[in-house]
C-alpha positions as CSV (number, residue, x, y, z in Angstrom):
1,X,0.0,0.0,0.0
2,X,0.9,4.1,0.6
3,X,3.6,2.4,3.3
4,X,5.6,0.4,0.8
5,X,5.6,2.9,-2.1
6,X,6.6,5.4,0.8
7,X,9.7,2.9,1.6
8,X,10.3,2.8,-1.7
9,X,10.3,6.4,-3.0
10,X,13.0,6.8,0.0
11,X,14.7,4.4,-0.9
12,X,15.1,6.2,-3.9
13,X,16.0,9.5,-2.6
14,X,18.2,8.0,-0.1
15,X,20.7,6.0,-3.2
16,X,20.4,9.2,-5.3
17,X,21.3,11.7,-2.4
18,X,24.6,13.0,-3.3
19,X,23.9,13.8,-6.9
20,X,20.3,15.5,-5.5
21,X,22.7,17.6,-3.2
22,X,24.9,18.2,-6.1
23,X,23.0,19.5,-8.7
24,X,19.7,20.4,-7.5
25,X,18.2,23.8,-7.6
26,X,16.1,23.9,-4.3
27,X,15.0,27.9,-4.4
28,X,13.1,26.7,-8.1
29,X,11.2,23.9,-6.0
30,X,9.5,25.6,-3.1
31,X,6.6,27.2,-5.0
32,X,5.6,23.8,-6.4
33,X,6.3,22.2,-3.2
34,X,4.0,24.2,-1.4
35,X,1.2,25.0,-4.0
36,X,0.9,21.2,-4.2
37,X,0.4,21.1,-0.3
38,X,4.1,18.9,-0.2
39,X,5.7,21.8,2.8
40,X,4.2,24.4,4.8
41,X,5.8,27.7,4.1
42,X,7.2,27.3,7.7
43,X,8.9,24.3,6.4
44,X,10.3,26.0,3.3
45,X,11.8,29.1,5.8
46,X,13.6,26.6,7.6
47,X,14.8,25.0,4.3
48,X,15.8,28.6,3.4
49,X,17.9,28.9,6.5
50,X,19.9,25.6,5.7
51,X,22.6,27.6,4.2
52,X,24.0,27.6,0.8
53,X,22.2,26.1,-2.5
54,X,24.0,22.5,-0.7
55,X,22.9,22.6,2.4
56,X,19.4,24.0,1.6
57,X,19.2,21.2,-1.5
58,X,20.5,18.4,1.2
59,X,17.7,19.7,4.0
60,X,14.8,19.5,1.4
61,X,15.8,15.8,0.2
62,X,15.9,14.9,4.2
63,X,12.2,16.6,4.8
64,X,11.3,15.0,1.3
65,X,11.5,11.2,2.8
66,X,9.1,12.8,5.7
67,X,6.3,13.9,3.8
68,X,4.6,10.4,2.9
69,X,4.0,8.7,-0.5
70,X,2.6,11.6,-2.2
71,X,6.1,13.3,-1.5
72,X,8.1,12.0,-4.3
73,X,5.6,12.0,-7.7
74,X,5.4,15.6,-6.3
75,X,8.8,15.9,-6.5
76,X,9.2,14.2,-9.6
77,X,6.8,17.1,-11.4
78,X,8.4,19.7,-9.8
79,X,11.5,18.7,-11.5
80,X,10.0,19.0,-15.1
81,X,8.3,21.8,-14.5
82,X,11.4,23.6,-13.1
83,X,13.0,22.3,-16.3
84,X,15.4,19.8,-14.0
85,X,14.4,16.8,-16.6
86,X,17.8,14.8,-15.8
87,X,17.3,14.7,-11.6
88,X,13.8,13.6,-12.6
89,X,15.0,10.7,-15.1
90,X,18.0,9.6,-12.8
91,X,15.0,9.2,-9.8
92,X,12.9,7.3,-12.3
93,X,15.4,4.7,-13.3
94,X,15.8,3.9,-9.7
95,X,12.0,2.9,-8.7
96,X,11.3,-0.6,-8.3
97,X,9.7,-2.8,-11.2
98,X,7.8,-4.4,-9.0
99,X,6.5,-1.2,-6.3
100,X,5.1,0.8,-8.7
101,X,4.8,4.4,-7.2
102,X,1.2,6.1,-8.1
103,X,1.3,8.9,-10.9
104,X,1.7,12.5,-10.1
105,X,-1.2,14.4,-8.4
106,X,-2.4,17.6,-8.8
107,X,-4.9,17.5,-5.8
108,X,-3.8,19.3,-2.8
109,X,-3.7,16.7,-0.6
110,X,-4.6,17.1,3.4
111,X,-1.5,18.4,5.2
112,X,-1.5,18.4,9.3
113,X,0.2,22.4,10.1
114,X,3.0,21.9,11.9
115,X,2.5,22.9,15.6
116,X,3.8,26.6,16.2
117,X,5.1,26.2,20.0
118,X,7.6,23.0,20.3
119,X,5.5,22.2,23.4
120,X,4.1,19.0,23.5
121,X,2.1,17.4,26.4
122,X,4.2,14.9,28.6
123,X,4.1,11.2,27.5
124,X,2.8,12.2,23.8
125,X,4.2,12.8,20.8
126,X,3.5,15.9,19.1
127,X,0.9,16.5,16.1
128,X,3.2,15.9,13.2
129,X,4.4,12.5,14.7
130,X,8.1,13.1,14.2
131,X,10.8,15.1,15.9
132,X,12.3,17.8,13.9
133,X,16.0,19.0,13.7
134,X,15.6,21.8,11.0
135,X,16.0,24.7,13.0
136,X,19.8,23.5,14.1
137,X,22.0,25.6,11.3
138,X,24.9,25.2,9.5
139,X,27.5,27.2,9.3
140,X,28.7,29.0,6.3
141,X,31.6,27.1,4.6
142,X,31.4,28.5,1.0
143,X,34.8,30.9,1.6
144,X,37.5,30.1,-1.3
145,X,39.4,28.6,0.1
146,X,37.6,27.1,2.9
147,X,40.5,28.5,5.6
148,X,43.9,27.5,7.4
149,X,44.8,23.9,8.1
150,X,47.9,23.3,10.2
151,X,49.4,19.4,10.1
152,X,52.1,18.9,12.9
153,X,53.7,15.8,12.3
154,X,56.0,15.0,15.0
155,X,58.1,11.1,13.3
156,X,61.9,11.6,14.4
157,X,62.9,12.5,18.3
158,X,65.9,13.1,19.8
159,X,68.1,9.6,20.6
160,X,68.2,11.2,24.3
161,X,64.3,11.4,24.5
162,X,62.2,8.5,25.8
163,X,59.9,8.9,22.8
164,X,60.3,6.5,20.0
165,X,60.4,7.1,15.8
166,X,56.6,7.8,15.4
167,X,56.9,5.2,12.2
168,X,54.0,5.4,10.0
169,X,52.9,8.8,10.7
170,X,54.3,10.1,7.3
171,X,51.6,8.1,6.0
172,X,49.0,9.7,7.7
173,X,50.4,13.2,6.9
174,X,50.4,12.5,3.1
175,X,46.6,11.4,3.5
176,X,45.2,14.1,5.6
177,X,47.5,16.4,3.5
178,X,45.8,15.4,0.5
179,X,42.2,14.9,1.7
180,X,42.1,18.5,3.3
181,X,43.7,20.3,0.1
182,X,40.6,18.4,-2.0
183,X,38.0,20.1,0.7
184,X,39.7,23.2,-0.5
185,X,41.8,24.0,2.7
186,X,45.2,25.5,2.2
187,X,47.7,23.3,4.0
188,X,50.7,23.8,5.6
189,X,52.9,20.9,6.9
190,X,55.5,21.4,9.8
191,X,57.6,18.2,10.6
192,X,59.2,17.2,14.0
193,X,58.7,20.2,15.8
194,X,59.9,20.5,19.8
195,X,57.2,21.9,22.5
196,X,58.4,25.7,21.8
197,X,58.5,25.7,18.0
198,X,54.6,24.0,18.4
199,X,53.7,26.9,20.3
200,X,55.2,29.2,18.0
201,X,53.1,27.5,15.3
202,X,50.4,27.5,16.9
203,X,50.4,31.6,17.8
204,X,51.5,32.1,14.2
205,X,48.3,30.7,12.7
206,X,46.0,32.4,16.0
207,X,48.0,35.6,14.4
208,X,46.7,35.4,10.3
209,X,43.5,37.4,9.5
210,X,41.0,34.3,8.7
211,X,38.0,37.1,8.2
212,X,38.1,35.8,4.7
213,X,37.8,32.3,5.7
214,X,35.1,29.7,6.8
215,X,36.3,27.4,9.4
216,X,40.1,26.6,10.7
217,X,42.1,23.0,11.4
218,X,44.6,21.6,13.1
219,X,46.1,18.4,13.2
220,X,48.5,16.9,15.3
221,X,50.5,13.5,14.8
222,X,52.4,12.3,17.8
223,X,53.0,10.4,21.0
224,X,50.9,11.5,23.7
225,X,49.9,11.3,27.1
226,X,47.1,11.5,30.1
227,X,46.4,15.1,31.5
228,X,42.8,14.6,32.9
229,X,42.5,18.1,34.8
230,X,42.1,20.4,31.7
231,X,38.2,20.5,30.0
232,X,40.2,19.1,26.7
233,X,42.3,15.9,28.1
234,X,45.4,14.7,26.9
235,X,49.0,16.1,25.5
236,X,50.7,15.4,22.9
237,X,54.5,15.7,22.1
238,X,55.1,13.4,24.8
239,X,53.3,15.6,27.8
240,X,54.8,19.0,26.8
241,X,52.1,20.7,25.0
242,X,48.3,20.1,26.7
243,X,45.4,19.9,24.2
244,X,44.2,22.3,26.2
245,X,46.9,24.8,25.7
246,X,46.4,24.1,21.4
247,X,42.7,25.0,21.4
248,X,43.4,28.0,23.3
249,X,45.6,29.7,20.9
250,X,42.2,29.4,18.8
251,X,39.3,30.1,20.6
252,X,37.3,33.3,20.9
253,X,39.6,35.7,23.0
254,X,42.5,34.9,21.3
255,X,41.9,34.6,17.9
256,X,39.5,37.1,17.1
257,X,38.7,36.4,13.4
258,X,37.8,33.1,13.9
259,X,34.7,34.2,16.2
260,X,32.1,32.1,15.7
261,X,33.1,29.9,13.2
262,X,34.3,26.5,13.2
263,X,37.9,25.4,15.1
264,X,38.4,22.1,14.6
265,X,41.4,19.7,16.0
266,X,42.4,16.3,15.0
267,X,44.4,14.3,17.8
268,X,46.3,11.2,16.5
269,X,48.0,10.7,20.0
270,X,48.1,8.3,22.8
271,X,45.4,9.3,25.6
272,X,47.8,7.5,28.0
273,X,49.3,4.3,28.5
274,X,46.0,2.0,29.1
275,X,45.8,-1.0,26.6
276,X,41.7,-2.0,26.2
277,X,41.4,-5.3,25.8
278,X,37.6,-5.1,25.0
279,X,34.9,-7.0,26.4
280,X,33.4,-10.3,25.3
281,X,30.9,-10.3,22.5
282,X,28.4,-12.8,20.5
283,X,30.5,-14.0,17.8
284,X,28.3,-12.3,15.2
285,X,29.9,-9.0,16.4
286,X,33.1,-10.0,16.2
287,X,35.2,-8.7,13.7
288,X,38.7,-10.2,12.6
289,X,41.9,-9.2,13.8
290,X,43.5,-6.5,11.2
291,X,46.5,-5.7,13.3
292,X,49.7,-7.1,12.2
293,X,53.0,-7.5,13.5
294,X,53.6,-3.7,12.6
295,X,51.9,-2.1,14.9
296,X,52.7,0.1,17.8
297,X,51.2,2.6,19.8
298,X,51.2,6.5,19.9
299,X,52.4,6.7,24.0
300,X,54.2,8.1,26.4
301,X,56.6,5.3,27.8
302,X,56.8,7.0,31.7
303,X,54.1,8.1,34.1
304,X,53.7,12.1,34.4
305,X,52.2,14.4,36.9
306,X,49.2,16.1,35.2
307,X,49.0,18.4,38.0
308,X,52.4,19.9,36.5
309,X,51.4,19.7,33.0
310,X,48.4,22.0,33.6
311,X,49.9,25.7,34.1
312,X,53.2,24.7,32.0
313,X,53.0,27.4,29.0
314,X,56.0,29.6,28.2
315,X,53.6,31.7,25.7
316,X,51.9,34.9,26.8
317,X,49.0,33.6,24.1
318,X,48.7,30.1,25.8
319,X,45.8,30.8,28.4
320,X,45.1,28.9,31.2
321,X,41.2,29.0,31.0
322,X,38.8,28.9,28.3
323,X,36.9,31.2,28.1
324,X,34.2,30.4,25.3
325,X,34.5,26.7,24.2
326,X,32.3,27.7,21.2
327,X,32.5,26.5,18.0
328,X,35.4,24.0,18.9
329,X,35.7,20.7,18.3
330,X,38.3,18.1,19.3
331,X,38.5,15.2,17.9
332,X,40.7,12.0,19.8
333,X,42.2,9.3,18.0
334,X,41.4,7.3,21.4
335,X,39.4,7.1,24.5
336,X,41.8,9.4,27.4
337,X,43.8,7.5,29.0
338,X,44.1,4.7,26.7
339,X,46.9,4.3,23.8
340,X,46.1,4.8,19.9
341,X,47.4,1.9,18.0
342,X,49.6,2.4,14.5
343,X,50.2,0.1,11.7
344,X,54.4,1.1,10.7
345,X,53.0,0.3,7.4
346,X,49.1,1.7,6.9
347,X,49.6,4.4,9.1
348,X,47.3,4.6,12.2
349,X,43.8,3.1,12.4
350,X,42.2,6.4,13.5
351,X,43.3,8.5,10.1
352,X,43.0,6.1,7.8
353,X,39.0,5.1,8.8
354,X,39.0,9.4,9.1
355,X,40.7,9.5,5.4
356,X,38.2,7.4,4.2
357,X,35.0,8.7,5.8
358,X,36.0,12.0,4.5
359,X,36.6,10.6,1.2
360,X,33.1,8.4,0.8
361,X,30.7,11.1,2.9
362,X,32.1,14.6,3.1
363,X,29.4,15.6,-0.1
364,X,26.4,14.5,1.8
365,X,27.1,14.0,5.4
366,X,28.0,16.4,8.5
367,X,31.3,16.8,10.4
368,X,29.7,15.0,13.9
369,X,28.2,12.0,12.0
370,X,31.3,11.2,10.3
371,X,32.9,11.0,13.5
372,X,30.7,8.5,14.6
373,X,31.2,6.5,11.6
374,X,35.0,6.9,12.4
375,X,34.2,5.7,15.8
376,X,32.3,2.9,15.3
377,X,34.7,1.2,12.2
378,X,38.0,1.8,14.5
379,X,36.1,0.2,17.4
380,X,35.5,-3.0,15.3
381,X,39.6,-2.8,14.6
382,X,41.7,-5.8,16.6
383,X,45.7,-5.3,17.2
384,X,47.7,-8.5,18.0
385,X,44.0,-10.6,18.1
386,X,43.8,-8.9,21.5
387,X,43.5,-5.1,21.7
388,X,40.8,-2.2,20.9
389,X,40.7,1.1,20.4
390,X,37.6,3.6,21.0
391,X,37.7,7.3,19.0
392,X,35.9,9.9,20.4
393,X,35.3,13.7,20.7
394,X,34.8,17.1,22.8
395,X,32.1,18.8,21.0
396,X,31.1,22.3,21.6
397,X,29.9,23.2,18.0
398,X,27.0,25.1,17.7
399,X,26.0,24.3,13.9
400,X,25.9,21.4,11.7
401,X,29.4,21.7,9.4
402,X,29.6,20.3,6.0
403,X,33.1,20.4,4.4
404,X,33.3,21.7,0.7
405,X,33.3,18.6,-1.4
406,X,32.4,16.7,-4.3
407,X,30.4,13.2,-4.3
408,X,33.2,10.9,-4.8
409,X,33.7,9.1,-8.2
410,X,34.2,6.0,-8.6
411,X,35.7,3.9,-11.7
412,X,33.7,2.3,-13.9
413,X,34.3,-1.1,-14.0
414,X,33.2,-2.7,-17.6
């Protein structure tokens, strides 16, 4: 019945998503969508307010698989009215032989309002039956280029340090190097840097003018440590240089043209020097070993005193405090506390799942839910058949961020 084809027509939508957000024209849709009773002009202002043509095209596919079987022969008229005959052909091809959806209406159907206070009476659901997440923004990423991204890679340390050759972490440079450069970024790689020439880094990039740009990165590869009394944990560089001491140089006191836009920091460190050896699951859930005989972890071979770690700056720009955590996000290659394995070959688990997330998603999907992608594939991962590894991340971002990016193409295999 109207629930199948409904599956169906998603179905569609759903395998055609990235070339909808691609080449759609959503501002040439609304008057059709809402003449034919499809939205409610509250639901086409908060379309509106999605951002760029992208993010506005990729809210109005999401509300589209919402609005019920009549949604998508709407749609599909729409597009030949609007002159978009291609999208409406591609969408075709895809519906099932054996569903067929009905034919396009031109009756206004019956559409429930949606309610105007969010409101709802306690223990049920309110009018429209679903919860919606429209009003949450996204912030404006369209700048060319995009903004700053810093990659420390710390591989080589002094024979008279404790810390070991960080082997494989070239590896991970080269991918994050290219992967950021392809979401328009412009890059800038420092190699085996010591604590003060991080810092100095670090206050040269809170120093640029990045009014002209979108969003700022940074990226750190390196052996880490445990420093659990800062609101970012961890260290990298061994324990010289908190995480908290890196996001500072960035956030809104000290960095005033990135205000309000997005600072976000990649960790491929050691949280400490915690091996997890997982917990016992059905063996349906259990996925095979991928570790080899390669791999090692990002951490700090001594215990440390966090208590000492946390005031330790030797830079005036370095504060102590945060004072807005807005717009910052942090994301760990491991759970605190716990080490981050790394294949001497592959290059670490953490970037290379990241790499490819970025790589398969980045057109369609947001920042925060390819993290979680990230952190559910690594969490699958197995070193030595014995143990695990859990990503995670600190996030105080305020708007949904979607990275500048193309659906990834694939070769055609004849």
């Amino acid at each position: 019945g109207e629930e199948k084809q409904s599956v169906a027509a998603n179905r569609i939508l759903q395998c055609n998503r990235v070339n909808l957000v691609r080449d759609l024209n959503p501002s040439d849709m609304y008057h059709g969508l809402l003449s034919k009773g499809i939205f409610t002009q509250d639901m086409i202002d908060e379309i509106k307010s999605s951002g760029i043509r992208q993010g506005q095209a990729r809210q109005l596919v999401r509300d589209l698989e919402t609005r019920g079987s009549l949604a998508f022969p709407a749609l599909i008229e729409c597009l030949h009215e609007t002159g978009q005959h291609s999208l409406a052909e591609l969408l075709l091809d895809g519906e099932p032989q054996n569903q067929p959806l009905p034919q396009p209406v031109h009756v206004r159907p019956v559409v429930r309002p949606l309610p105007v206070s969010p409101e709802r009476e306690f223990g049920k659901p309110r009018a429209t039956g679903r919860v919606r997440h429209d009003s949450i923004q996204s912030y404006k990423m369209d700048a060319n280029p995009c903004g700053h991204c810093l990659i420390i890679n710390n591989v080589d340390y002094e024979p008279k340090s404790v810390l070991s050759k960080h082997t494989g972490s070239n590896i991970d440079c080269e991918k994050l190097e290219r992967r950021f450069k392809s979401l328009n970024f412009i890059v800038l790689v420092k190699r085996n840097l010591k604590q003060k020439q991080i810092k100095q880094e670090l206050s040269a990039l809170s120093k640029k003018d990045h009014s002209q740009y979108d969003c700022c990165v940074v990226i750190m590869l390196s052996h880490g440590t445990e420093v659990c009394n800062n609101r970012f944990p961890g260290a990298v560089d061994g324990p010289n240089v908190p995480v908290q001491h890196i996001t500072n140089y960035l956030n809104g006191q000290n960095c005033l043209s990135l205000q309000g836009k997005p600072k976000i920091f990649f960790i491929q460190a050691c949280g400490g020097g915690e091996r997890d050896t997982g917990f016992e699951v059905s063996p349906d859930k259990a996925r095979p070993c991928i570790g080899g005989t390669g791999d090692q972890t990002d951490a700090m071979p001594m215990s440390s005193s966090s208590d000492s770690l946390s005031t330790q700056s030797d830079e005036p720009d370095a504060k102590a405090t945060l004072p807005t955590a807005s717009d910052i996000l942090v994301s760990y290659s491991t759970f605190p506390g716990y080490v981050s394995w790394r294949d001497t070959q592959a290059g670490s688990w953490y970037v290379e799942t990241l790499d490819n997330m970025l790589e398969e998603n980045a057109a369609t999907d947001d920042l925060v839910t390819m993290l979680m992608m990230v952190n559910h594939e690594v969490s699958e991962y197995t070193a030595n058949g014995l143990y695990k590894q859990m990503p995670g991340s600190f996030n105080f971002l305020r708007k949904l961020l979607y990275f500048q990016a193309l659906p990834c193409q694939r070769p055609i295999v004849s």
